[in-house]
N, C-alpha and C positions, 0 to 999 in steps of 0.2 A: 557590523552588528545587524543592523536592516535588512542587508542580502540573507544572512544566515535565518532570520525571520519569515523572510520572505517564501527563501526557497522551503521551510518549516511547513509553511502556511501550504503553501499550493502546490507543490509537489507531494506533500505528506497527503495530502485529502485523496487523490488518487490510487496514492501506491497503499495506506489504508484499507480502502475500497478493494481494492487487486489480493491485496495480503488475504482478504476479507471471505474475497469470494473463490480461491481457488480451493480452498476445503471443501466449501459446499458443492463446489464444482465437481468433485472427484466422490462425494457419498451418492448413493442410491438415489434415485429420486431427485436429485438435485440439493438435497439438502434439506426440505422442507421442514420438517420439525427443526431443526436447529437456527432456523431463520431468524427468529426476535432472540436468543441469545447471543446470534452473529452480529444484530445489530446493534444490542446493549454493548457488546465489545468493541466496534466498531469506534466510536468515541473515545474512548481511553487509548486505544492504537493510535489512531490520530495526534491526540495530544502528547503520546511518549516520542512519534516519531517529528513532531515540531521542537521536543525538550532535547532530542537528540540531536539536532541541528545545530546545536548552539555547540557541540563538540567538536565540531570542526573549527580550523584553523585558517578558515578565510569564507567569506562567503561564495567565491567561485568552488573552490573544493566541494561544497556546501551541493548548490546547483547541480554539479555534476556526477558526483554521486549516486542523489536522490533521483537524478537524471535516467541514469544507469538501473538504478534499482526498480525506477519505474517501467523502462523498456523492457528487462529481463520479467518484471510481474505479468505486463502485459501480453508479451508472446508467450511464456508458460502459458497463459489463460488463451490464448486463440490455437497455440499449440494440440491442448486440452478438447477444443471443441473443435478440431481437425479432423484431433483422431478417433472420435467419436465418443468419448467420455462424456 
């Protein structure tokens, strides 16, 4: 139960964040007007994806995952700023 918290906790704040900023990433301008409503949302994504954690079925599954999902968030996002987006 702790691992599956755990990984909730500190894997979710990042991929969040990732989740977060690849819309903004991809509108005009970077995003700017949509800024403080990205980061109103920013906190409820976080806490849905710490409640989702708890759906797995072990805390390693948990871990790896979120693992996963954070490395796919994060090269989208440098993929993004590669290719000049």
């Amino acid at each position: 139960m702790m691992a599956r918290c755990l990984a909730g906790t500190l894997l979710g704040l990042p991929l969040a964040a990732a989740l977060i900023a690849l819309p903004l990433r991809l509108l005009p301008q970077g995003g700017a007007a949509l800024l403080i409503p990205a980061l109103i949302l920013f906190f409820p994504l976080w806490i849905a994806l710490m409640a989702g954690s708890y759906m797995f079925r072990s805390g390693a599954r948990a871990w790896i995952v979120l693992g996963i999902a954070n490395a796919a968030a994060f090269l989208t996002l440098w993929a993004t700023r590669s290719a000049g987006f």
